[in-house]
N, C-alpha and C positions, 0 to 999 in steps of 0.2 A: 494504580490503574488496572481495572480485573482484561482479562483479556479477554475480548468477547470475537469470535469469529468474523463478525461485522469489520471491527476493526483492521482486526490484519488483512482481510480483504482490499479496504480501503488503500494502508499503506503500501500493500503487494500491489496495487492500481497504482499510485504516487511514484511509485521506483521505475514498473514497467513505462510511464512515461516518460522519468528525469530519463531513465536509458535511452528510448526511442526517440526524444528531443534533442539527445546530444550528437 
């Protein structure tokens, strides 16, 4: 999987809301 900035953006999105959800 190349790592493209897009990406980690995405999952640093994903996390900051598993966080703020819980």
């Amino acid at each position: 999987m190349p790592r493209s900035p897009l990406l980690r953006s995405a999952v640093a999105v994903a996390i900051a809301l598993v966080f703020s959800t819980s």
